[in-house]
N, C-alpha and C positions, 0 to 999 in steps of 0.2 A: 463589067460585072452585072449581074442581072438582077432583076428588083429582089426577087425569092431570095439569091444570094446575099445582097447586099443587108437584108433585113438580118440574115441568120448571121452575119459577121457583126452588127452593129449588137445582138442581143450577147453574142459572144462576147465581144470588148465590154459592154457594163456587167458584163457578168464574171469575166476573168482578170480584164486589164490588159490582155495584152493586143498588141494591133493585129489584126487580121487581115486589111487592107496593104494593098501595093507601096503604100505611101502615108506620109502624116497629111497632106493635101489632100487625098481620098475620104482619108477618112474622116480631117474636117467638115469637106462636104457631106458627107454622107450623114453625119451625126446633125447639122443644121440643118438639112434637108429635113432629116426627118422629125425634128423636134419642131420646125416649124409649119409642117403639115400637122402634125398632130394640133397641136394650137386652134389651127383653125374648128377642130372639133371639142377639143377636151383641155380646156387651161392645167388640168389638175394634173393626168397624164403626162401634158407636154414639161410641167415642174417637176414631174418625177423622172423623167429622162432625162434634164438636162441638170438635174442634180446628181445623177447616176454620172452624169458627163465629167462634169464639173468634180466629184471626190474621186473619180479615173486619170484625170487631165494632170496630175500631179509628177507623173513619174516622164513626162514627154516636155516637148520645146515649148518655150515661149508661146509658139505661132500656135498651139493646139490648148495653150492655157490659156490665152486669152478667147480662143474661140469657147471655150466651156466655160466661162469667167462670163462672158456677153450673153450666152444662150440662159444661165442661169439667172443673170440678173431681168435679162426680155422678161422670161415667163413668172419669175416670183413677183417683179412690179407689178405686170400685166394680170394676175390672180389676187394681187391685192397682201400678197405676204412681204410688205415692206421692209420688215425687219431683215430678212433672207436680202432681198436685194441690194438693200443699204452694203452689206457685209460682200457681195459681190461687187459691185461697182468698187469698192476699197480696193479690192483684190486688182480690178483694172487698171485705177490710179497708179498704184504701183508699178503693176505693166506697163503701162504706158508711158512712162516717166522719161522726157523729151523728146513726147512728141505731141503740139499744142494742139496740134486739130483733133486727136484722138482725146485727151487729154477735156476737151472743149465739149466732147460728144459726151464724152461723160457729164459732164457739170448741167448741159441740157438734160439728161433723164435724173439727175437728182433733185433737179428743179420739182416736179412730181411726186417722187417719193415722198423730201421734204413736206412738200404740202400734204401731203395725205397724213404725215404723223404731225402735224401741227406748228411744224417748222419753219415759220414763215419768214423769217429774218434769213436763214439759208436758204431755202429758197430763192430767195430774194438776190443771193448775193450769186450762189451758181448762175443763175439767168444772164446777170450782169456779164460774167466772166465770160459764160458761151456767146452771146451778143457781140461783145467786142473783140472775140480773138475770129469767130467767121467773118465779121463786117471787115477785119483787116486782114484776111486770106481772100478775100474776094470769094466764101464759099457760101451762094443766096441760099441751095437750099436747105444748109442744114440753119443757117439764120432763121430763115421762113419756120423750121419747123420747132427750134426755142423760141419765136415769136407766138406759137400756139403756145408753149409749156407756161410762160410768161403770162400770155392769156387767162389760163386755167386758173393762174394765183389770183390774177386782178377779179375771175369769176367766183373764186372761192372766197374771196374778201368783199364779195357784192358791191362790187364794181363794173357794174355789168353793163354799161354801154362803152366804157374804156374796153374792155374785152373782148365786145363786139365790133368792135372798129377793129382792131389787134385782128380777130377771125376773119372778118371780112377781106380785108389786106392780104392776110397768108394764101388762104382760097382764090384769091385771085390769082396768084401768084401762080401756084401749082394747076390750076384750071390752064395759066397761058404756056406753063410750060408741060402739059401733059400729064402730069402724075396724078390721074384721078382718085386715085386713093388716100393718097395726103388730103387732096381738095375735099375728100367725104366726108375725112375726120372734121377739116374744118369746117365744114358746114354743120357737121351733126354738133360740135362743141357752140357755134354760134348759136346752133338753134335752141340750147339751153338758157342762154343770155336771151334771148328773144320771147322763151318761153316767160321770163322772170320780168319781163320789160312790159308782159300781154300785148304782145305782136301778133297773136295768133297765128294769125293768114300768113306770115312770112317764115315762122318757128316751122308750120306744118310742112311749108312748100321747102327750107332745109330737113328737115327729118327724111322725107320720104327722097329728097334726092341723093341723101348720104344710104338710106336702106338699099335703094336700087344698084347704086354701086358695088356697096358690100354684097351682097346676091350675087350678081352676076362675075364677082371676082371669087366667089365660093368664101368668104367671110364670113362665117355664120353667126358669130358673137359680136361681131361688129355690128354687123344687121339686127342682133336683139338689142344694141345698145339704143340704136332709133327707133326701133320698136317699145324701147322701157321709155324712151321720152315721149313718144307719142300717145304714153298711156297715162303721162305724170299730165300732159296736156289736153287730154280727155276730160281729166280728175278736175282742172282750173277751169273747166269749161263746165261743170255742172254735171258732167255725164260720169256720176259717180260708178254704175254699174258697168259701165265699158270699160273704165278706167282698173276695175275690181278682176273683170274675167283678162285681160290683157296683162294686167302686173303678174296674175297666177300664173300665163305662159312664160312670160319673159323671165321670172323665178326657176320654172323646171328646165328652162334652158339654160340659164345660168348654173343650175346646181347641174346639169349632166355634162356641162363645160367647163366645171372646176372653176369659175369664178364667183370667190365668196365675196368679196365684194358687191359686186351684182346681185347676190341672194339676200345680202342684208339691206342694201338699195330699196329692193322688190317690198320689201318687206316692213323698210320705214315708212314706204309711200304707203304703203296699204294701213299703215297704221292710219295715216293721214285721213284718207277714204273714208274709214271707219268713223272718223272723229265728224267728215263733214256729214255722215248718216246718220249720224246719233246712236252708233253700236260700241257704245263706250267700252263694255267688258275684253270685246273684241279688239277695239283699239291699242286698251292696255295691254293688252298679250302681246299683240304683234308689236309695241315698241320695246316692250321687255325683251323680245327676243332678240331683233335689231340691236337693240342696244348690246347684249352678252354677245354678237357676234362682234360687234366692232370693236368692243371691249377686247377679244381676242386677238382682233387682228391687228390692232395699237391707233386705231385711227379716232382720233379724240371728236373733232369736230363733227361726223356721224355718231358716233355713240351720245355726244351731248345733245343734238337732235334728238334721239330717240327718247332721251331723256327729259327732254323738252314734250313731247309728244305724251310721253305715257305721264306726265306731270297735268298736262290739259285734262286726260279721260280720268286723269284718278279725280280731279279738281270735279268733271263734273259727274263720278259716281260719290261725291258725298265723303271723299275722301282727303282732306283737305293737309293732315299730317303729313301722308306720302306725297301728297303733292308738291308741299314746302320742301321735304328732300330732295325729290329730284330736279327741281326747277334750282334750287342752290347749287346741286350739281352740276346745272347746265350752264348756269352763272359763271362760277370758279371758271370750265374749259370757254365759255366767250371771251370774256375780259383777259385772259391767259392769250387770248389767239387774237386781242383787241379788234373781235370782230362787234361792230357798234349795233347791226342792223338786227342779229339775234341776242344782244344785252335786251335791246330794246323789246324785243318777242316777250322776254323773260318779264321786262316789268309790266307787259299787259298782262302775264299772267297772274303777277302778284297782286295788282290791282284785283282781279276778278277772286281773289285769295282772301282781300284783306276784309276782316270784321273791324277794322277800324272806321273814324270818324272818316264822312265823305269826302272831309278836305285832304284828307292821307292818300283817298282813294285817287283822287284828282292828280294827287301830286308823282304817285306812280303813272298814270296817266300823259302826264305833262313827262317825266323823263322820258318815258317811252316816244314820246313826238320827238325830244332832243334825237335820241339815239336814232330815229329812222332818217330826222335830217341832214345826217352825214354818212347815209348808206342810199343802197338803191333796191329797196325792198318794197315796192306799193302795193303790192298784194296784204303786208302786215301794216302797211299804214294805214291803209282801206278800213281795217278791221278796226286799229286804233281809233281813227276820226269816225267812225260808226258806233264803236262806245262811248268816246267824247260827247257826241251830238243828241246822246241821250240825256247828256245834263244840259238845260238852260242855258248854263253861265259857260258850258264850252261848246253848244251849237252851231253859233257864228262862223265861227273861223273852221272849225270842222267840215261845215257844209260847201264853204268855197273851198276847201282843200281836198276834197271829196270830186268838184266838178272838174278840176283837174287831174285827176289820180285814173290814169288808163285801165287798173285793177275794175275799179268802182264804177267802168264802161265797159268792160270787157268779157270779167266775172258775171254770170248771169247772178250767182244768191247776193251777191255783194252788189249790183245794179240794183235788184228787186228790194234790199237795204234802206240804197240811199233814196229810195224810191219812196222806202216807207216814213223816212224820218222827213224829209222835206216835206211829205204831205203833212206829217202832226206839228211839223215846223208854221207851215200855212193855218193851221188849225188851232193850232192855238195864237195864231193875228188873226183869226175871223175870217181869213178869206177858204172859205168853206169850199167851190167847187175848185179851185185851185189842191186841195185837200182830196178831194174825193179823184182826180185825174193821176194824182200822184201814185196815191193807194189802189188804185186800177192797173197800174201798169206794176206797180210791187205785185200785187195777185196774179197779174196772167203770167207772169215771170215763173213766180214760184210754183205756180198750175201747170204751167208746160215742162218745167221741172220733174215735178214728181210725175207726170202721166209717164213719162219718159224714164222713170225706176220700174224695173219690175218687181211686183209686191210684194214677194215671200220676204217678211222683215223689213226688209231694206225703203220702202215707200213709208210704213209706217212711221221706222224711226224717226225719217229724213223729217216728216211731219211734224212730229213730236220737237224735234231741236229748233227748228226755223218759227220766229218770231211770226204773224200772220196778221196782214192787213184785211182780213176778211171780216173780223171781227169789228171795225172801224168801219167797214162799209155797211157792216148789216146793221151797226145802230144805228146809224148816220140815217140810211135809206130807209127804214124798215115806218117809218109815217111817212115820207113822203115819195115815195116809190118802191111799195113793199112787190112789186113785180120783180126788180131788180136785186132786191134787198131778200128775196126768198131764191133768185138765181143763185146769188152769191156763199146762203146756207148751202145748198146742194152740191158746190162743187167745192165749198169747206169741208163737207161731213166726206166726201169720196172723189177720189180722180176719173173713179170712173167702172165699170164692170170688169171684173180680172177671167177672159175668158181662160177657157180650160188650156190645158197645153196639148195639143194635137196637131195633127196634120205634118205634110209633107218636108216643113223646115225643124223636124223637131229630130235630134241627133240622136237613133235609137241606140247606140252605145251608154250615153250618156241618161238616158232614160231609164235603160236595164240599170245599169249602177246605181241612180238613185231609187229606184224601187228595190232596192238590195238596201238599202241605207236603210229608207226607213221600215221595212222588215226586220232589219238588224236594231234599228232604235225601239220598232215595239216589245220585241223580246228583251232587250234591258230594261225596260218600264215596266214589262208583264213581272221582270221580278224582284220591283219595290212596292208595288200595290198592295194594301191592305183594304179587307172589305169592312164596310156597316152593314151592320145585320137591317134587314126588312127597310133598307132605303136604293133607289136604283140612281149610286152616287159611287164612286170609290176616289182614292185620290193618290196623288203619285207622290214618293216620301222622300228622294232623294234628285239633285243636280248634280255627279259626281261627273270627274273629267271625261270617263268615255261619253258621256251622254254629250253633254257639251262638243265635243270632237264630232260626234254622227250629226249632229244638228248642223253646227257648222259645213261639213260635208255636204247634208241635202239644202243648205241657202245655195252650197256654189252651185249642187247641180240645176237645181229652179232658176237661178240667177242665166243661167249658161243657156235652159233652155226657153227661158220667158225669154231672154233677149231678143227673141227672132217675133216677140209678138207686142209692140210697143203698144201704150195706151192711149188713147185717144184724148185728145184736148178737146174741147167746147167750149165754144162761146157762151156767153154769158147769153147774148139775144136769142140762142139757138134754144137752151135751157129753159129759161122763161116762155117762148113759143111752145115747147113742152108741154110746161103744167099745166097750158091755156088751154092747149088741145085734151089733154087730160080729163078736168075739171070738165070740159064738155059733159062728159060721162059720170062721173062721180064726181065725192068730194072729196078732197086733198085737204087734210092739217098737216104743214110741216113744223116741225117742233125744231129751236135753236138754241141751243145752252150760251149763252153769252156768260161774261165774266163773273157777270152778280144778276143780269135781268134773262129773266126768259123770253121771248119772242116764238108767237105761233103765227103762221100763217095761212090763211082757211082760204081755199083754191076753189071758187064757184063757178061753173057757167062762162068760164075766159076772163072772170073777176079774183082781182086778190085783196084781201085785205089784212091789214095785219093787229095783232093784238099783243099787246108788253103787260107784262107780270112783272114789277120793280121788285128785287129781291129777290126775285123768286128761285136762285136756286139755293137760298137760306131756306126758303120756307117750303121746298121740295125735301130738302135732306131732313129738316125735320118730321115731314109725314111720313118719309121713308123708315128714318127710323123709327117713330112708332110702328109702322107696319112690321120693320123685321123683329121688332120685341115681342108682337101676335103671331109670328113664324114660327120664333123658335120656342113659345108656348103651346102652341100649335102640337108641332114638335114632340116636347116633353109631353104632354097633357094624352099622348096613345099611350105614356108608359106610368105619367103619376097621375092620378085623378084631382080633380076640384083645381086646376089652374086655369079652365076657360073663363071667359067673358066676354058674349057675344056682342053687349052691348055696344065696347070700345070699339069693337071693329066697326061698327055699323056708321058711328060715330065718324070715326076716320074716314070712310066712305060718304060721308055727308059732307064731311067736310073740305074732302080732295075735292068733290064734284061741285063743287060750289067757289069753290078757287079757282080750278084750271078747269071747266068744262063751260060755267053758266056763262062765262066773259067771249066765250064763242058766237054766243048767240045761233044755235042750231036749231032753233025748236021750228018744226015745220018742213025742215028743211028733207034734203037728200037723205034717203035712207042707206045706200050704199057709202061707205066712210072706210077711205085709207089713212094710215096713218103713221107719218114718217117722222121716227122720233131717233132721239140720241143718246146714250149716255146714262144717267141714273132712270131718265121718262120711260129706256126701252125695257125697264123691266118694269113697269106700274101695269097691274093688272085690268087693264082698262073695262073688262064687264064687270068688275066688280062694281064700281063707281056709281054711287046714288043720287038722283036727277028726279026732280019732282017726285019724290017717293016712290020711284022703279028704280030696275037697274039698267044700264046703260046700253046692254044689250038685248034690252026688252022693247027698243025703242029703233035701235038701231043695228046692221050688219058693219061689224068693225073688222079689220086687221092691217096686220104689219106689214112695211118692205124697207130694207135699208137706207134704199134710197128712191128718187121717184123714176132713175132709169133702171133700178132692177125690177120696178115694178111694169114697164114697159116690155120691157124684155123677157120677163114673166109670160105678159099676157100672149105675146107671141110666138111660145113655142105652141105646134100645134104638132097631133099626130095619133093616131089610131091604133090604141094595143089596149088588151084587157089581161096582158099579164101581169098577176102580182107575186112577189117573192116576201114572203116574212122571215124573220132573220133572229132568230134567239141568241142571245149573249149570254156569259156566265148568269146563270142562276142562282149565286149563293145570297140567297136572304128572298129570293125574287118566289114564294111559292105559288101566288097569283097570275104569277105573266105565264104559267101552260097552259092553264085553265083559257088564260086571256089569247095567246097563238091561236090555240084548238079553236076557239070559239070563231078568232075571224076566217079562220081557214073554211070550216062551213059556211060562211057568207060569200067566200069569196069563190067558192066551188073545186069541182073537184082538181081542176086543172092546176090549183095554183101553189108554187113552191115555197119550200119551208128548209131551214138548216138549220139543226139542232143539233148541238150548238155551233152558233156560225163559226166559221172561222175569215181572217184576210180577205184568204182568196177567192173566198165564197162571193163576194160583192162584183157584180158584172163590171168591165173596163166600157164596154159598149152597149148599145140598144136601145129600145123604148118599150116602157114598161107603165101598168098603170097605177100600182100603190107598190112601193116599199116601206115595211113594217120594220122598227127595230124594237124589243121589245127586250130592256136588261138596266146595265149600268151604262153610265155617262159621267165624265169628268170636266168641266171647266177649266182652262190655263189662262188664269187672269193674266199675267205674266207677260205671256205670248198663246195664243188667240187661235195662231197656226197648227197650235198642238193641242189645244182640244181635242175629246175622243169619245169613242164607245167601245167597249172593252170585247174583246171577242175572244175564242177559245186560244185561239194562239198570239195574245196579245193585242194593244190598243188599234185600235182604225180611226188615225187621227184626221184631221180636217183639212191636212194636207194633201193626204193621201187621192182625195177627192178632184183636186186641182189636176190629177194625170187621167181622169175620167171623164169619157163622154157619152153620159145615158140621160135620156130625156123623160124622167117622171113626171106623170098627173098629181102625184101626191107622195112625200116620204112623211112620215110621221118615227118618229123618236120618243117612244113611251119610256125616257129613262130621263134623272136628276138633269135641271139645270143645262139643259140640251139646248136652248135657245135663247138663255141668258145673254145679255152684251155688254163688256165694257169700256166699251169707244169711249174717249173721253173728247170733246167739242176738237177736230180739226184734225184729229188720230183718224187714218184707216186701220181698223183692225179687223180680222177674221173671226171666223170660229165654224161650226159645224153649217148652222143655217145659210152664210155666207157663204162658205164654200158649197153647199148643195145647190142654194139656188144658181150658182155661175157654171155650174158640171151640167144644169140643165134642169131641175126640177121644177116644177111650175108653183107649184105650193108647199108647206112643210108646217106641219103640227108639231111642237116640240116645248120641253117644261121650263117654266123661268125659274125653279126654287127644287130643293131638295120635295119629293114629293111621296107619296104612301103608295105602297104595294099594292094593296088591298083594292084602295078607291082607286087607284090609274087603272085595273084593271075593269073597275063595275064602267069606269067616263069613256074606255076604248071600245067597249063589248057594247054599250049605247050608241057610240057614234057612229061604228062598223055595220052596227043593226040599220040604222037610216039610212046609211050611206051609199050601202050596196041593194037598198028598197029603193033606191030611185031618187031620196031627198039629195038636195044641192050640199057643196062643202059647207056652206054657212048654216046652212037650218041644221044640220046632223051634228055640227058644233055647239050649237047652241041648245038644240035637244040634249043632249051630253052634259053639259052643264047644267040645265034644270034638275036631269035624275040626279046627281048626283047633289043638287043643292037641295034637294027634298030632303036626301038623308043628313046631309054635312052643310050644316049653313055658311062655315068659314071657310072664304074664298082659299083660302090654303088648301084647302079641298078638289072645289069643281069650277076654279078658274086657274090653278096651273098653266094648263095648254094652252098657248096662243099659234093663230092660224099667222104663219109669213108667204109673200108673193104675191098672187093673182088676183086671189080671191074667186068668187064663183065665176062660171064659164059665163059669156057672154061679155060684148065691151071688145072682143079681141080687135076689133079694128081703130081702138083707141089710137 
């Protein structure tokens, strides 16, 4: 019969029942054939045919029910619908009832089943049965393959070098007798056990030997099984984001192959991923959802994982109620399943839960060490003796149970750990450089880590959650090798330059889609915005599920396409030869928010010295906030009269500059002065600042750069255009900024473009241009940093947007609210507007720290633009700018707004 034939008889028989084949032999084959080709593509399809087989099979012999009876149970195990199979396999039993070798094949796949609904006592006992009726038939290879099923229990009980001895054995076995396909599964099962053992090197070299097989035998789900492991062993290696865009494949192949299982697998890990980036909200979703699959499909010990997992992320979004539910949930199915190694998970979580007394905390602690010493989970014992050795009274023993522990060698965050705790171990007995080698090698750990996330989100969080030995070297160093000790601030405050995403490895599929994303995300935000009248600010009102969902959407496409452009690591000596070279040229202060002290560093001439402010970021937040209480009088004071008092401010300004400027000791010195600050420092309006009864920038040319290689990086774009583009945004409240366009448009001649009012698309993808103007509203996302914006006619033009652009500006200036605000906090990479311009290629960028005045942004732009395009330098036109306007408005809320970020003036470029 011919294939076309035989397809049309098989859809006939599930469709009427009766045989259309020559034969019941025909059309057993015909019906396995094709149920088990399908398989190979589609788990879900191949269940629904061979349960179409299976409710047909009823009315025919024996030899045709049990052939529907085994096809049905193959594909519901193998899909993960255990309960369906449980109920067929019954059906076999029966069939097969005196005959023990059939009989025995059965009891090997309930072994499996069993385990997967948490049955481990049966389990236990089918294993026994199939073991000892092949070993006394003399049949090896069905022995060999309940020798794996046997395996999987001891793996699922974390027993995982008994399991891997079990794997090894079977693999041998079927490797000498030929059946490379047996042999794949055992290798890819071993490499599970290997993965959990941190074998690395030997885990990979089975994965990829068990994928090659599957491939080449057209297995396609098999092959994504070593493929989902290869991405759980990414994830233990550090390599969060390969581990993130590999689980997303290995998911959409499992959901178009009808294995849910595999989808909620995908799904737990990624919850994992999440937790080790510090994307807690994210985490909690993906275990929530893990878990109501597994929930569905009966399988206890994954569901309590997941439950385990969204217990961690709820723990550390601040949610400590739901946390205690679901970690008691996960409790109940351990101790039910007397699985010891995740009892023990649980009690490190409670410990991390409990507001009780530290000896409570300890005593969680300590069961937690019980339970891991009668499992084989060093990856969570790692963790365990790494919270222990944060107490005194349990350092000891933690620390040698740690130089043992293959996780805590293997694991690069959990290395870089024990890394950090030995050194404060050494440091607090005094052996100080012993202290300082430790905490070197924890940093360049965690530095070649994050250089190696790509940063849309994902760097920053990783930042945020990971303890930081950098902080410990820079107080350490910062007297007595403040060379080193200023190295260490620079590649604390940033990993590194986040170039744009371009060029030849960037997947335009994948690019169109995410510029579809976030087009589609600025029109859901164009319609939560609410304006303030006569301020160039607006703000977004809502975080609702779509939003969230497009967000998540443009991480994976960034994720998917920064992947192809890893970050660059630096040396510490490399760093430091830097700022010496630097400092040739100008002066360098770099500013370092420490826990409680401040630390500056002033970069002279290939000299560094360093200078400590004790307390000082107590006695920063206090001037800050007097400053922001003359802000937001400032503020009021256009709309009620008699709230000013110039006095205080001046005050203030005397007094900041006499705290954090006169301990510099700059007087004489370099007049060109960069200035690399962080966190509360990068919004102090540093011309306001009063010095020997001037102002600071009477004295001296100041500005900004993130860091000291954007400031490099800066000086080195070069390139010859006198185009300029100005760029109007909504105008509701803005009646100054036409006046203020129009005005620079005649400066800038007649050639130069204007969009009024811009819209998206208006903003070039390419080129080299000499000023872009934005002249409107601007929003801050303290939040996240990446979605900062300026608002344009068809919605936000966030800072993301910027990252898929490559145009090289002389100057972007941003006349609207709050545009170059930062709120990095010490050891955080964060974004925002100025960040992402200067990495798209700008060279310099003018932009507002504070809500700011219609009125006067437009008199301080229509001064600057005046000097600017007469021939004066960036700085002198800056500083002109701020004189007229301080003539009229003496409150720096006025005519120090703007701060200049990048280059600074042309010349130096061979720094």
């Amino acid at each position: 019969m011919e294939k076309t034939t035989a397809s049309q008889a098989i859809r006939s028989f599930l469709k009427k029942g009766g045989n259309p084949f020559s034969s019941e032999e025909t059309l057993i084959r015909a019906l396995e054939e094709a149920i088990q080709k399908t398989a190979q593509k589609s788990l879900k399809e191949a269940a629904r045919l061979a349960r179409e087989y299976f409710l047909k099979a009823g009315r025919y012999s024996d030899q045709v029910k049990i052939s529907a009876a085994k096809m049905y149970a193959m594909t519901s195990h193998r899909s993960g619908m255990y309960i369906d199979a449980l109920m067929a396999y019954g059906v076999l039993r029966r069939l097969f009832y005196g005959k023990p070798d059939s009989l025995a094949r059965v009891d090997r796949a309930l072994v499996d089943v069993h385990m997967y609904l948490g049955k481990y006592p049966q389990a236990a006992k089918h294993a026994d049965k199939a073991l000892a009726e092949f070993k006394k038939q003399g049949l090896w290879p069905d022995y060999y393959m309940t020798l794996v099923n046997f395996a999987n229990l001891r793996h699922r009980q974390d027993r995982h070098r008994e399991a891997e001895k079990l794997y090894f054995e079977a693999a041998e076995y079927f490797q000498n007798n030929g059946d490379n396909l047996s042999a794949a599964r055992c290798n890819y099962n071993r490499a599970n056990t290997l993965v959990q053992l941190f074998e690395f090197e030997k885990a990979e070299a089975a994965y990829r030997a068990a994928e090659k097989v599957y491939e080449e035998s057209g297995h396609g789900l098999d092959a994504n099984d070593a493929r989902y492991g290869l991405a759980w062993l990414k994830m233990l290696q550090g390599k969060f984001h390969v581990a993130l865009l590999e689980l997303e494949k290995c998911e959409n192949a499992y959901k178009s192959g009808g294995d849910k299982r595999g989808e909620g697998l995908c799904q737990l890990d990624r919850a994992e991923v999440f937790i080790g980036l510090g994307l807690y909200v994210d985490a909690y979703q993906a275990a929530l959802n893990s878990r109501l699959k597994f929930k569905k499909l009966g399988m206890p010990y994954e569901t309590a994982k997941a439950a385990l997992f969204a217990a961690q992320a709820a723990s550390s979004l601040n949610n400590p109620t739901m946390a205690w539910k679901l970690v008691d949930e996960a409790r109940q199915v351990f101790f039910k399943e007397k699985n010891e190694g995740f009892q023990g998970v649980c009690w490190l979580l409670i410990a991390e839960l409990s507001n009780s007394p530290k000896g409570q905390n300890e005593a969680a602690l300590k069961n937690a060490r019980i339970y891991f010493e009668n499992s084989q989970l060093p990856l969570w014992e790692a963790i365990c003796d790494l919270r222990a050795a944060q107490n005194p009274r349990m350092v000891g023993g933690a620390l040698k149970r740690l130089a043992k522990n293959p996780a805590a060698r293997n694991a690069p965050h959990l290395a870089a750990f024990k890394s950090l705790v030995q050194g404060d171990e050494y440091y607090r007995k005094g052996h100080n450089n012993k202290a300082l080698t430790h905490w070197r090698k924890a940093a360049d750990i965690l530095d070649k880590l994050r250089a190696e996330i790509p940063p849309f989100e994902l760097r920053t969080s990783f930042a945020r959650r990971e303890k930081s030995p950098h902080v410990r070297l820079i107080d350490a160093e910062a007297q007595k090798n403040p060379a080193e000790a200023s190295a260490w601030a620079e590649r604390f405050k940033t990993a590194g330059l986040w170039m744009p995403v371009a060029g030849p490895h960037v997947d335009p599929q994948v690019k169109t889609r995410l510029e579809g994303n976030l087009t589609a995300l600025a029109s859901q935000v164009s319609s939560l915005i609410y304006r303030i009248p006569d301020r160039r600010s607006l703000a977004m009102l809502s975080k609702g599920g779509n939003l969230m969902q497009l967000r998540r959407q443009i991480r994976s496409g960034m994720v998917t396409l920064e992947a192809a452009f890893p970050g660059e690591f630096v040396q510490i000596g490399k760093l430091a030869r830097l700022a010496g070279e630097v400092s040739q040229k100008l002066t360098v202060i770099q500013f370092h928010l420490g826990e409680k002290d401040i630390f500056a560093f002033v970069h002279e001439k290939g000299n560094v010295r360093a200078v400590r402010y004790p307390g000082g970021r107590t006695t920063l937040e206090t001037f800050l906030t007097r400053w922001r209480f003359i802000l937001e009088r400032e503020i009021l004071g256009e709309y009620m009269a008699g709230l000013k008092n110039g006095h205080d401010e001046e005050n203030l300004w005397k007094e900041i500059g006499n705290w954090l400027w006169l301990p510099l000791e700059m007087a004489g010195r370099e007049k060109n002065i960069l200035i690399i600050s962080e966190g509360e420092l990068a919004n102090l309006p540093w011309a306001a600042l009063l010095i020997d009864g001037g102002r600071l920038t009477e004295k001296y040319r100041i500005w900004e750069s993130p860091s000291l290689r954007h400031f490099v990086t800066a000086q080195e774009i070069k390139f010859n255009s006198r185009r300029t583009v100005l760029f109007r945004g909504e105008r509701s409240g803005l009646d100054d900024a036409l006046d203020e366009t129009e005005s620079i448009r005649e400066l800038a001649g007649p050639d130069t473009e204007i969009f009024s009012p811009c819209h998206r698309g208006d903003w070039p993808w390419q080129g080299d241009f000499e000023v872009w103007h934005f002249s409107g509203h601007a929003q801050l996302r303290a939040d996240n940093p990446f979605y900062s914006y300026l608002i344009t006619r068809d919605g936000p033009l966030f800072a993301a947007d910027f990252r898929l652009r490559q145009c090289r500006v002389d100057l972007v200036t941003l006349a609207a609210c709050r545009s170059g605000e930062q709120v990095a906090l010490p050891g955080e990479e964060t974004t925002g507007l100025v960040r992402s311009l200067l990495e798209m290629g700008a060279r310099n960028i003018i932009a507002g720290r504070w809500p700011v005045s219609d009125k006067v942004t437009a008199l301080w732009m229509k001064e600057f633009y005046n000097r600017y395009f007469k021939g004066e330098t960036l700085m002198d036109a800056v500083a002109g700018a701020e004189l007229k306007v301080r003539g009229q408005y003496s409150s720096a809320y006025y005519w120090a707004a703007f701060a200049v970020y990048g280059a600074g003036d042309r010349g130096g470029e061979n720094v």
